[in-house]
N, C-alpha and C positions, 0 to 999 in steps of 0.2 A: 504494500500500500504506500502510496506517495502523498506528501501535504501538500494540496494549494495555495501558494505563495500569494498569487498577485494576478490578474486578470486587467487587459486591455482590449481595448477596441484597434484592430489595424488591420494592416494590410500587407502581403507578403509582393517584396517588389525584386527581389533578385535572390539567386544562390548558386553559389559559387564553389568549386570543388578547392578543397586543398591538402589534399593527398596525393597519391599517386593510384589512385582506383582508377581502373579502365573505367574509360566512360559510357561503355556500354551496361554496366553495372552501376552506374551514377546517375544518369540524365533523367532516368523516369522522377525526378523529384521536379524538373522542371514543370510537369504540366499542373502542379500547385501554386508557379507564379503566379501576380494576380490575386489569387483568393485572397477576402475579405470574411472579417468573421470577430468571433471572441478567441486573444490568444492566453491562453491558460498557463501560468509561470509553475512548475510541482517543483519539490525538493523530494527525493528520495528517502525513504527513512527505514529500509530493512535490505533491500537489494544492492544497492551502493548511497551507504546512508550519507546523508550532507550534499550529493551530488544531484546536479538541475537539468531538467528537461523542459520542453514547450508542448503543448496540442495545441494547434488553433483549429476550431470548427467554423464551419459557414454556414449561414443561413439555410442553404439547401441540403447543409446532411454532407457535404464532404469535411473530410480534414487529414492534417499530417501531424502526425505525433514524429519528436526527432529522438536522438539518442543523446545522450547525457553530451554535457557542455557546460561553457561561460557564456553566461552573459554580462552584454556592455550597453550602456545606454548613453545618448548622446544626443540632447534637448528632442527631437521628437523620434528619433527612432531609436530599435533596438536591432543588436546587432548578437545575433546567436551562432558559436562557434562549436561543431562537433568534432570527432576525431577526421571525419569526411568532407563535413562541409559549412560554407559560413552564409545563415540565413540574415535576411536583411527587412527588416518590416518599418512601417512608417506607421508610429501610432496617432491615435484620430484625437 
């Protein structure tokens, strides 16, 4: 079970790989650009306790849950970094 941090309104506007994962194994995150929705901040607290992930859902019933990361904030957006890849959202 994970705690819920912190919940924002935004929107996911780029993501970017920074690894060396083939990108035939990465891209499918792209067709989540775009999405709008509520993104959901958890802290982990049994599986890798202290460590943060994202879900944002959208309106319509999609979403992307990421794998644990930092996050950075920087006056309206956030900038969420996994072992894979750096998501970039513009809060509302």
């Amino acid at each position: 079970m994970a705690k819920q941090i912190k919940n924002y309104m935004t929107k996911l506007v780029d993501i970017t790989p920074v690894s060396d994962t083939a990108l035939s194994d990465w891209t499918w995150r792209c067709r989540y650009i775009g999405i709008e929705g509520v993104l959901m901040l958890f802290e982990s607290e049994h599986k890798r306790p202290g460590e943060l992930f994202l879900k944002i859902v959208s309106r319509d019933g999609r979403y992307l849950k990421t794998s644990y990361g930092i996050v950075e904030i920087y006056e309206n957006n956030l900038v969420f970094t996994t072992k894979q890849s750096r998501y970039n959202f513009v809060l509302r």
